[in-house]
PDB file of N, CA, C and O in Angstrom, chain B, residues numbered from 101:
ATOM      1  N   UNK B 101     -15.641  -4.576  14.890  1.00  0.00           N
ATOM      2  CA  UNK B 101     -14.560  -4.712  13.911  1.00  0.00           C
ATOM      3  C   UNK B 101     -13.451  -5.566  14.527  1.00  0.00           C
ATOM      4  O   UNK B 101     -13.147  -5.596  15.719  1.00  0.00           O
ATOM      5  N   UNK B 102     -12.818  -6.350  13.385  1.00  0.00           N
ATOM      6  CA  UNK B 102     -11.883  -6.954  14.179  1.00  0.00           C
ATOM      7  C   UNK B 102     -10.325  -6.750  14.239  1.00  0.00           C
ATOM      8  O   UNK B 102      -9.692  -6.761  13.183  1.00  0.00           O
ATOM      9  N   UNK B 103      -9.863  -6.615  15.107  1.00  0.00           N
ATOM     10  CA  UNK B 103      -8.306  -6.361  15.784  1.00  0.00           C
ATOM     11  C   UNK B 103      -7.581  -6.981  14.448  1.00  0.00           C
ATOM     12  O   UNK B 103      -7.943  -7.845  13.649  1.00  0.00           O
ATOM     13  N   UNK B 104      -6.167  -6.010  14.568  1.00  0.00           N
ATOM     14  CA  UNK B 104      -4.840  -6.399  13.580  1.00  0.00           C
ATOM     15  C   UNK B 104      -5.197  -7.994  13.953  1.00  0.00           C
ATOM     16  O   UNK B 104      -5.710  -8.922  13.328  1.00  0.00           O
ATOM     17  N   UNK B 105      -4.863  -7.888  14.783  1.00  0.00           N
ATOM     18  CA  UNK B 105      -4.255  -9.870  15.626  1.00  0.00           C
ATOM     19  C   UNK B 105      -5.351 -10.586  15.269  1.00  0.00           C
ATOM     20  O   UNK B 105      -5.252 -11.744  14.864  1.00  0.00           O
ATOM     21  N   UNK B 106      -6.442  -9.987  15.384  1.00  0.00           N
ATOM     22  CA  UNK B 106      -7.664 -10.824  15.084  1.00  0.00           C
ATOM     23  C   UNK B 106      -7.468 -11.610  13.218  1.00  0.00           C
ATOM     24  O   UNK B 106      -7.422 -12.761  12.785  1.00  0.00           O
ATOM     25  N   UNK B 107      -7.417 -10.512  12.725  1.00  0.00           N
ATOM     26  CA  UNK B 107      -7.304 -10.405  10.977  1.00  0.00           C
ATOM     27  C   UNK B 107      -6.499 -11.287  10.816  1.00  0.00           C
ATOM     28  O   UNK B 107      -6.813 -12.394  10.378  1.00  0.00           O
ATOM     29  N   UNK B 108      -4.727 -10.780  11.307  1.00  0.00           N
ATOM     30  CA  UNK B 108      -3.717 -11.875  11.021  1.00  0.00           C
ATOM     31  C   UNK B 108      -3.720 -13.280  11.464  1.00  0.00           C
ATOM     32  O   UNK B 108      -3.247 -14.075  10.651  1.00  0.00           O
ATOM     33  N   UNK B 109      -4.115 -13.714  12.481  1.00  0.00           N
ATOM     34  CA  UNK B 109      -4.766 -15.337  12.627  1.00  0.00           C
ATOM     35  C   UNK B 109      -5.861 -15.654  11.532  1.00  0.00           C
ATOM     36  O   UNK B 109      -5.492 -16.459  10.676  1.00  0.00           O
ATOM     37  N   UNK B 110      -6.637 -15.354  11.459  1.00  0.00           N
ATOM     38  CA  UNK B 110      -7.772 -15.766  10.651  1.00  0.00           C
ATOM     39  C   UNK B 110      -6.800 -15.776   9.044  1.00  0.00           C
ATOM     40  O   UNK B 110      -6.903 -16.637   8.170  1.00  0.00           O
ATOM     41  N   UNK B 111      -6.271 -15.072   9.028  1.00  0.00           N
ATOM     42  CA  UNK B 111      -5.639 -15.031   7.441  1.00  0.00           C
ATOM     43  C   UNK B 111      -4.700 -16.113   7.397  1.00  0.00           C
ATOM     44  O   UNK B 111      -4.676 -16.849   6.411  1.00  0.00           O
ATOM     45  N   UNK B 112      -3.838 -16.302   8.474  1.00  0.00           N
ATOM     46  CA  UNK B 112      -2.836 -17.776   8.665  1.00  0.00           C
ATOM     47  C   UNK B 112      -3.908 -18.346   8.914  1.00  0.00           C
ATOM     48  O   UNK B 112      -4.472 -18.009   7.873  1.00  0.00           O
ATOM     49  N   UNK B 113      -4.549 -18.852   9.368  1.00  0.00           N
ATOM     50  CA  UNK B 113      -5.345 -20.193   9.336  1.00  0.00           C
ATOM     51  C   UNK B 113      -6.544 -20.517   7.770  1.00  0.00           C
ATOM     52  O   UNK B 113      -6.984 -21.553   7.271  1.00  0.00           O
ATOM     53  N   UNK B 114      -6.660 -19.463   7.529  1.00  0.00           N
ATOM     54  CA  UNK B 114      -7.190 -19.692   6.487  1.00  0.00           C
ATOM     55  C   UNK B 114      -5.989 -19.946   4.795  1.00  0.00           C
ATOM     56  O   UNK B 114      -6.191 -20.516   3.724  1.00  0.00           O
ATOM     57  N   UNK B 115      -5.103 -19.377   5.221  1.00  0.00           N
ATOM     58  CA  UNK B 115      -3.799 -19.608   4.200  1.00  0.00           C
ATOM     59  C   UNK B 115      -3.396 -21.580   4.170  1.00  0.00           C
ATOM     60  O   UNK B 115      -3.035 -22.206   3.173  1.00  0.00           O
ATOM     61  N   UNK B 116      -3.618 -22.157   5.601  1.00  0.00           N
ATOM     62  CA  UNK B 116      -3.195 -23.149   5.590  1.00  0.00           C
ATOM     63  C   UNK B 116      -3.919 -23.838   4.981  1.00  0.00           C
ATOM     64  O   UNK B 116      -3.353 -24.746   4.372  1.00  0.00           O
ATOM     65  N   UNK B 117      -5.535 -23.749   4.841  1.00  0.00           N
ATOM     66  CA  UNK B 117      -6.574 -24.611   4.343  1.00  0.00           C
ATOM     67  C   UNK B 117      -6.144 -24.250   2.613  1.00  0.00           C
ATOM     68  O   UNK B 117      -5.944 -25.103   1.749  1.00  0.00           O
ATOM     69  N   UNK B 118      -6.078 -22.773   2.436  1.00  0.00           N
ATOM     70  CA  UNK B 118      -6.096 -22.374   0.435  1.00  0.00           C
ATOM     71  C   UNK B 118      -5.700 -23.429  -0.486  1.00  0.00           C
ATOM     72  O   UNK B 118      -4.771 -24.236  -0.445  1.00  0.00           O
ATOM     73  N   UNK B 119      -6.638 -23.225  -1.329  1.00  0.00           N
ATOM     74  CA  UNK B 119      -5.770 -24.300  -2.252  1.00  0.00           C
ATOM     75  C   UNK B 119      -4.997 -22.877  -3.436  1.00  0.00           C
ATOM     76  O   UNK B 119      -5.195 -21.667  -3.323  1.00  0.00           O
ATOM     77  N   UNK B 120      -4.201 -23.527  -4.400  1.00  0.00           N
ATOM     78  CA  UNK B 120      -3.673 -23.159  -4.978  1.00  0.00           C
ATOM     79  C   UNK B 120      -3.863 -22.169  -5.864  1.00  0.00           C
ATOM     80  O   UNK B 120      -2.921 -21.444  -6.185  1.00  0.00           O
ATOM     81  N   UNK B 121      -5.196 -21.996  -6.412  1.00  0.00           N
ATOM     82  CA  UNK B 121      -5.905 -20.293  -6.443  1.00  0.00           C
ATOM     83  C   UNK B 121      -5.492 -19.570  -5.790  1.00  0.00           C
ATOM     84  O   UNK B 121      -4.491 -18.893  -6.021  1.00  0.00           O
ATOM     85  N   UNK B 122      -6.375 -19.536  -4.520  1.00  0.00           N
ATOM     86  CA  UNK B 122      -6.468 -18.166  -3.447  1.00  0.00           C
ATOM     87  C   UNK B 122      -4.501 -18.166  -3.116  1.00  0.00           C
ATOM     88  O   UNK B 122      -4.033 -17.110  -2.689  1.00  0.00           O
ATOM     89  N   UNK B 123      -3.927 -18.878  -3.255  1.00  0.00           N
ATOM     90  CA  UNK B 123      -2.479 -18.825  -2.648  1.00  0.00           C
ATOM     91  C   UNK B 123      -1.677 -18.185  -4.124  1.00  0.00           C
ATOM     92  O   UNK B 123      -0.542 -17.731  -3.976  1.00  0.00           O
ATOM     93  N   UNK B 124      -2.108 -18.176  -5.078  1.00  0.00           N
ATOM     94  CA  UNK B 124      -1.646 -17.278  -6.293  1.00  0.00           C
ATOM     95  C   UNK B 124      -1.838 -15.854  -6.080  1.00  0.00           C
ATOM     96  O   UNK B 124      -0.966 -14.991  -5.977  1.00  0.00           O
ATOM     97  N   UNK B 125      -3.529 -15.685  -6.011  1.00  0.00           N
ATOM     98  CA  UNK B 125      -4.326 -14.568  -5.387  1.00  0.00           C
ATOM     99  C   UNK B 125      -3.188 -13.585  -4.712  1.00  0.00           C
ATOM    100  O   UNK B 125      -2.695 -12.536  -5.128  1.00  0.00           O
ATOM    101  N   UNK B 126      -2.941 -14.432  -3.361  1.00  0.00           N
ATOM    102  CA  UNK B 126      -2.741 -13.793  -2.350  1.00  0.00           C
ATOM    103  C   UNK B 126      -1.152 -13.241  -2.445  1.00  0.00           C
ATOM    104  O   UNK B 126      -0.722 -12.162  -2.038  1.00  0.00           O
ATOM    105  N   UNK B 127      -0.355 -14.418  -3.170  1.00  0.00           N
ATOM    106  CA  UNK B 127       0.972 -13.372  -3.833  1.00  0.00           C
ATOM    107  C   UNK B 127       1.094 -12.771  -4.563  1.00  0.00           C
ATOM    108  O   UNK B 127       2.145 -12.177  -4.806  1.00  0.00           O
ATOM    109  N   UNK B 128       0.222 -12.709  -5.097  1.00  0.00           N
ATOM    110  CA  UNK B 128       0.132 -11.461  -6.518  1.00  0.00           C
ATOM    111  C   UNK B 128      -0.085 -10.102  -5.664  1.00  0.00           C
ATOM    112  O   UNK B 128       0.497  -9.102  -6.082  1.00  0.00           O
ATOM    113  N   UNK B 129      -0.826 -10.000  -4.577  1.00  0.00           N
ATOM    114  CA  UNK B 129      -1.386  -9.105  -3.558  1.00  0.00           C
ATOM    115  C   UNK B 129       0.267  -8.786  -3.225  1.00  0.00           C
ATOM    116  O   UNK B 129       0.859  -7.942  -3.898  1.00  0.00           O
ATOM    117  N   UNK B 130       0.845  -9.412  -2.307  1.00  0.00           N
ATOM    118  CA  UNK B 130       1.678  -9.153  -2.078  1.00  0.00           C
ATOM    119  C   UNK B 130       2.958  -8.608  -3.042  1.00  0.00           C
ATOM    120  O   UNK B 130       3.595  -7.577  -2.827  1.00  0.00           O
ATOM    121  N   UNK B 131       3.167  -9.516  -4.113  1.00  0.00           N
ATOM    122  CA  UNK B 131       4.039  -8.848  -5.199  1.00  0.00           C
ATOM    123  C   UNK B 131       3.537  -6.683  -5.393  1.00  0.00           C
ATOM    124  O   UNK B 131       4.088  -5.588  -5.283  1.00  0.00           O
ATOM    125  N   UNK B 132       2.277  -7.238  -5.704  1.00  0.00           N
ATOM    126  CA  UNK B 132       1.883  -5.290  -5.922  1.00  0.00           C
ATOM    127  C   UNK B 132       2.044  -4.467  -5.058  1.00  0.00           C
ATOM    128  O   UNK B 132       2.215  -3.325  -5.483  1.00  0.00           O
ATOM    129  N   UNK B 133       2.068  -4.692  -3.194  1.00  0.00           N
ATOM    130  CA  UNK B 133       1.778  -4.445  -2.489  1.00  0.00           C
ATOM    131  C   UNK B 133       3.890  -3.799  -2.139  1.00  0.00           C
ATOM    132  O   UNK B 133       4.244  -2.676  -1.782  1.00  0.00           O
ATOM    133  N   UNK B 134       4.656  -4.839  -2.387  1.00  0.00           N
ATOM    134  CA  UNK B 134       6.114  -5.226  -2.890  1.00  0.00           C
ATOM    135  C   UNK B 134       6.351  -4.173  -3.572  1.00  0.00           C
ATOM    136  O   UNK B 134       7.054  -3.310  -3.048  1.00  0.00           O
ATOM    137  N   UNK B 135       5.841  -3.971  -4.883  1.00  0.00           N
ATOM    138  CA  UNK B 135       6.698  -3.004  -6.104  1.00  0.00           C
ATOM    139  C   UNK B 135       5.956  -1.568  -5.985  1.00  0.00           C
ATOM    140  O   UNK B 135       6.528  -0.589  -6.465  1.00  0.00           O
ATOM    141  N   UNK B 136       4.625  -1.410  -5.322  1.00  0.00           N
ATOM    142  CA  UNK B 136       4.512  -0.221  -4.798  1.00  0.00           C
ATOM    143  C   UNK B 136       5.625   0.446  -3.875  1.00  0.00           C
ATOM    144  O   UNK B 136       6.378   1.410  -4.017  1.00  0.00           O
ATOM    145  N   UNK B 137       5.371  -0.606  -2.737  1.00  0.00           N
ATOM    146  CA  UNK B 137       6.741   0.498  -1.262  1.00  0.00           C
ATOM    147  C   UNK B 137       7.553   0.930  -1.820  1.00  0.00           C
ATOM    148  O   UNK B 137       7.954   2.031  -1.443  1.00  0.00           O
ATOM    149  N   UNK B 138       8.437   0.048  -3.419  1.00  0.00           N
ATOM    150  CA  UNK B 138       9.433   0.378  -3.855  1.00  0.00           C
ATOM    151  C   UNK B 138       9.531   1.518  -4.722  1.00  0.00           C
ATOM    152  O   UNK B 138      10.453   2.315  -4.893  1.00  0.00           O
ATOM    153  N   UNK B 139       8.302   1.422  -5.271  1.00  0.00           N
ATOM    154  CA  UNK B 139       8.221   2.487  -6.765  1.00  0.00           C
ATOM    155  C   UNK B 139       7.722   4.615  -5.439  1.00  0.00           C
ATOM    156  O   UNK B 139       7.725   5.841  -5.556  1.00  0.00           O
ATOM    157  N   UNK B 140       7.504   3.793  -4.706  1.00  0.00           N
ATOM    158  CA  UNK B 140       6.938   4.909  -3.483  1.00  0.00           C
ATOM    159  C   UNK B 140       8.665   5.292  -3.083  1.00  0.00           C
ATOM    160  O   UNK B 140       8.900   6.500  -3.043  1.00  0.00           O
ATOM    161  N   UNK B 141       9.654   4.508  -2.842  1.00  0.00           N
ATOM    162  CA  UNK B 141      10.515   5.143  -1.771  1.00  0.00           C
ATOM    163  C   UNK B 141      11.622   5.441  -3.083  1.00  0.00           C
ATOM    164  O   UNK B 141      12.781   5.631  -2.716  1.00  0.00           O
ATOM    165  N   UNK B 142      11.395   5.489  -4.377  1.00  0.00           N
ATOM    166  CA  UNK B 142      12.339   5.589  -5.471  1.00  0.00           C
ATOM    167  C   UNK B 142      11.946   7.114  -5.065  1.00  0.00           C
ATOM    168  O   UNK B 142      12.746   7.890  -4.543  1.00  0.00           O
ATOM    169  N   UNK B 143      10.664   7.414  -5.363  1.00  0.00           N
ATOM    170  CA  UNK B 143       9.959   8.909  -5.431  1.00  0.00           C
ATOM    171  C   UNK B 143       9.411   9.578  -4.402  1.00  0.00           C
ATOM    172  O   UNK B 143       8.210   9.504  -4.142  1.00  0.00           O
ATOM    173  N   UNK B 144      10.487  10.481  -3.550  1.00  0.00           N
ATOM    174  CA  UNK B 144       9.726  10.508  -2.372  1.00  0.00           C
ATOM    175  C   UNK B 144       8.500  11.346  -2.023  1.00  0.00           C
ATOM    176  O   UNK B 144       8.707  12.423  -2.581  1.00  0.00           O
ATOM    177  N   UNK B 145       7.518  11.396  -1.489  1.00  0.00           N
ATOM    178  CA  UNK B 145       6.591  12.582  -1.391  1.00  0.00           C
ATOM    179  C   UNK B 145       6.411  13.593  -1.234  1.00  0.00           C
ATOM    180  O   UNK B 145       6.484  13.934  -0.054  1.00  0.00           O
ATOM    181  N   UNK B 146       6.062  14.727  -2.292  1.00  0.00           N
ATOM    182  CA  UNK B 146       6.233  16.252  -1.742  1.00  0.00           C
ATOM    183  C   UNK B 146       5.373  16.386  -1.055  1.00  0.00           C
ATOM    184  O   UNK B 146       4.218  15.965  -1.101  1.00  0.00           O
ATOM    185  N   UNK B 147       6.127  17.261  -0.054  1.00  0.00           N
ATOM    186  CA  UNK B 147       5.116  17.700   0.879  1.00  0.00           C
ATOM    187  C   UNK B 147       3.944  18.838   0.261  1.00  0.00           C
ATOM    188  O   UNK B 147       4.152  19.507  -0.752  1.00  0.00           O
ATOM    189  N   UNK B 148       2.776  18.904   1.022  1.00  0.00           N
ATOM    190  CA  UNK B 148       1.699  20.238   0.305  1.00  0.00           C
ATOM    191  C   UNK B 148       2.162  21.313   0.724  1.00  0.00           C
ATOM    192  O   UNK B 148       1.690  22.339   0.235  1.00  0.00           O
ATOM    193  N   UNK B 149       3.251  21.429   1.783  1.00  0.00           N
ATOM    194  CA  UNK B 149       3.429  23.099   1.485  1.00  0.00           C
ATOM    195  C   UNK B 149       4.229  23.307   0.147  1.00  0.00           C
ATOM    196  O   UNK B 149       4.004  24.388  -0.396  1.00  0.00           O
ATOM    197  N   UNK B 150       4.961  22.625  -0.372  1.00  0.00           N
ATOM    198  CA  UNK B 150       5.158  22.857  -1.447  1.00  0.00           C
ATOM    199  C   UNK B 150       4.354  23.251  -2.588  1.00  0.00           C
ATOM    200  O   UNK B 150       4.741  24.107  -3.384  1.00  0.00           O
ATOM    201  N   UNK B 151       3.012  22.520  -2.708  1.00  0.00           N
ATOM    202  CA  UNK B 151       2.713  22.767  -3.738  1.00  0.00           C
ATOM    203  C   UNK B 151       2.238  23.940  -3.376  1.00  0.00           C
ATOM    204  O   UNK B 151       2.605  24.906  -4.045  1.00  0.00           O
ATOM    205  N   UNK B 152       1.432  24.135  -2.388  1.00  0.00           N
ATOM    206  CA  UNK B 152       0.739  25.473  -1.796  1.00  0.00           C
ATOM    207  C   UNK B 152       1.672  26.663  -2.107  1.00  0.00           C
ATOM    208  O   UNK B 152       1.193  27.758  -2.403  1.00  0.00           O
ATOM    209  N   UNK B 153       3.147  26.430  -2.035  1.00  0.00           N
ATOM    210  CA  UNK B 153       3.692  27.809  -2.062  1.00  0.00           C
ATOM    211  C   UNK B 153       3.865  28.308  -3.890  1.00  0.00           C
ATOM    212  O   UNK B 153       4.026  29.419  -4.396  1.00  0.00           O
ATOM    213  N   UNK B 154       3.710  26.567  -4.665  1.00  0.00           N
ATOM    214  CA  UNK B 154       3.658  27.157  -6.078  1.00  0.00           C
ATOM    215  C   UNK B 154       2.432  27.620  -6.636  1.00  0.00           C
ATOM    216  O   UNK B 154       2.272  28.296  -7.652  1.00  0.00           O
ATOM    217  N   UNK B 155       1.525  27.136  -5.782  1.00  0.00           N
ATOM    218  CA  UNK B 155       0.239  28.088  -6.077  1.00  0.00           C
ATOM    219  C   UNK B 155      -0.067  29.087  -6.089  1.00  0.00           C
ATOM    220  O   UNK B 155      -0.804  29.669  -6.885  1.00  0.00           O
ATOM    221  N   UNK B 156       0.805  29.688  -4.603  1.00  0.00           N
ATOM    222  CA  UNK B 156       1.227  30.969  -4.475  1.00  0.00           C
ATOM    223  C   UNK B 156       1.573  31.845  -5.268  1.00  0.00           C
ATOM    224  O   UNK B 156       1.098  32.974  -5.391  1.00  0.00           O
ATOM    225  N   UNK B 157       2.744  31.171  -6.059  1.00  0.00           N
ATOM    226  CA  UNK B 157       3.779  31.681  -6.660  1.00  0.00           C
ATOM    227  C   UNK B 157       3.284  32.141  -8.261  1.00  0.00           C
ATOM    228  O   UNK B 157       3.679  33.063  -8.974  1.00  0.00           O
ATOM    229  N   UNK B 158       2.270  31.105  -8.486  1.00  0.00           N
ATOM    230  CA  UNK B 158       1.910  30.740  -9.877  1.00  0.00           C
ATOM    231  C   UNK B 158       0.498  31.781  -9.835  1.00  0.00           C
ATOM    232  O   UNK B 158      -0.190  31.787 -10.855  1.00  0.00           O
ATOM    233  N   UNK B 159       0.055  32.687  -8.623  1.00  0.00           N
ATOM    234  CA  UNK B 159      -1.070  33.554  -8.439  1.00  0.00           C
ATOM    235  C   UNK B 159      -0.213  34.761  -9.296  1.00  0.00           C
ATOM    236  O   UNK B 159      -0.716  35.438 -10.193  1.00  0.00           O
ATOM    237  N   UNK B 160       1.110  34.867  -8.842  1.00  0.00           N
ATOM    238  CA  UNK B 160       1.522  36.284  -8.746  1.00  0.00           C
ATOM    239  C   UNK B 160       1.832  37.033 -10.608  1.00  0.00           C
ATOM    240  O   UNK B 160       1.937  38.118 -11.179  1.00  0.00           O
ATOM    241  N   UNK B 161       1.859  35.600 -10.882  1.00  0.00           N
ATOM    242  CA  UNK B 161       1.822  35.771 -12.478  1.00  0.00           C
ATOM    243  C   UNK B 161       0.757  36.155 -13.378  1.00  0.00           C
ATOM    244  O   UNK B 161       0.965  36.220 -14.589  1.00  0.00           O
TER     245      UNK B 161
END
């Protein structure tokens, strides 16, 4: 398998050859990749003991 460093060269050198397809492609990747982190750090993650303790909670009923 190949190394972070390995991946990220091969992806810059292959970015320099792209023609104007794969270079749409590849920001659209990035745009989604963009409005995820964001739509992720609007909402932060519950943790599972949480839900675990409403499972709990939601037994006793």
């Amino acid at each position: 398998m190949d190394s972070t460093l390995e991946i990220r060269k091969r992806i810059h050198d292959f970015i320099d050859i792209a023609d104007e397809r794969i270079l749409r492609i590849i920001n659209s990747i990035i745009d989604a990749e963009e409005d995820s982190e964001l739509k992720s750090s609007e909402y932060p993650q519950v943790p599972d003991h949480i839900y675990d303790r409403i499972e709990e909670e939601r037994g006793k009923y």
